[in-house]
C-alpha positions as CSV (number, residue, x, y, z in Angstrom):
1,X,-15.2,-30.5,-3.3
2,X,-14.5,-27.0,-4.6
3,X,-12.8,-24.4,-2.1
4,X,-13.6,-20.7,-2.7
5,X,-10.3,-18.5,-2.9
6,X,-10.0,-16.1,-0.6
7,X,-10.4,-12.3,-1.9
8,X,-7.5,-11.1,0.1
9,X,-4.3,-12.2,0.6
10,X,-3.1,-13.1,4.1
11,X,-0.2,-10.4,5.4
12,X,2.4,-13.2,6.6
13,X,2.5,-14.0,3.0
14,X,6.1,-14.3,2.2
15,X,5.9,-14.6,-1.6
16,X,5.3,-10.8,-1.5
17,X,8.3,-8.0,-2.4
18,X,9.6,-6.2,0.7
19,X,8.6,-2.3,0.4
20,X,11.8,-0.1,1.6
21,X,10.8,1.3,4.8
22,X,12.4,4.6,4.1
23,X,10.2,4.7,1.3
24,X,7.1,4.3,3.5
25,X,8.5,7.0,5.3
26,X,8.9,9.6,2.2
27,X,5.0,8.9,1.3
28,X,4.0,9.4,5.0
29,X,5.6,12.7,5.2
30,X,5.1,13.8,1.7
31,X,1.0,12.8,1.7
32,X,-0.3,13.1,5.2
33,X,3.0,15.1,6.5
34,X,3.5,12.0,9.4
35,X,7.3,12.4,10.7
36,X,9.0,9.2,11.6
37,X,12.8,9.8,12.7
38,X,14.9,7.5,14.8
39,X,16.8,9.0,17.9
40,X,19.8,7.3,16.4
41,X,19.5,8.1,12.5
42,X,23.2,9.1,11.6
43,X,21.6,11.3,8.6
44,X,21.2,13.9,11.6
45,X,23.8,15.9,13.4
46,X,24.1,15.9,17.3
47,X,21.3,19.1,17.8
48,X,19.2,17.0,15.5
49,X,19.3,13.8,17.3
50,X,19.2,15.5,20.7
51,X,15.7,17.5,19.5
52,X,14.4,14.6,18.4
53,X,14.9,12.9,21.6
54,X,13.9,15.8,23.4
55,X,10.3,16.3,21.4
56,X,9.7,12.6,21.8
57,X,10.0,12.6,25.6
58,X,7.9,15.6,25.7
59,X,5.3,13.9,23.8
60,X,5.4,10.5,25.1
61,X,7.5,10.7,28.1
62,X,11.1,9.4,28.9
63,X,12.2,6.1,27.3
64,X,12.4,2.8,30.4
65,X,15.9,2.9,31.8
66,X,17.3,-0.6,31.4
């Protein structure tokens, strides 16, 4: 009995190379100008981080205490 191959290949495929997420991040900003910054990035200084946190709650609301 023959089996077809599938045309796609599943996502949980492990045999595929690892993209650098800051890359990902580059082309998002640089192509559809999506911003993704983490509260915590060290790259930014303490105004940085704090308007980051500051926009995000304003946006999506306070982070869960806990």
């Amino acid at each position: 009995m023959k089996v077809s191959i599938p045309p796609y290949r599943c996502p949980l495929d492990r045999s595929t190379p690892r993209v650098d997420p800051d890359s990902i991040k580059r082309e998002g900003w640089r192509d559809q100008h999506i911003l993704v910054v983490a509260e915590d990035d060290q790259r930014l200084d303490f105004v940085e981080r704090e308007f980051v946190r500051q926009l995000g709650e304003r946006l999506y609301g306070e982070k869960p205490r806990g």
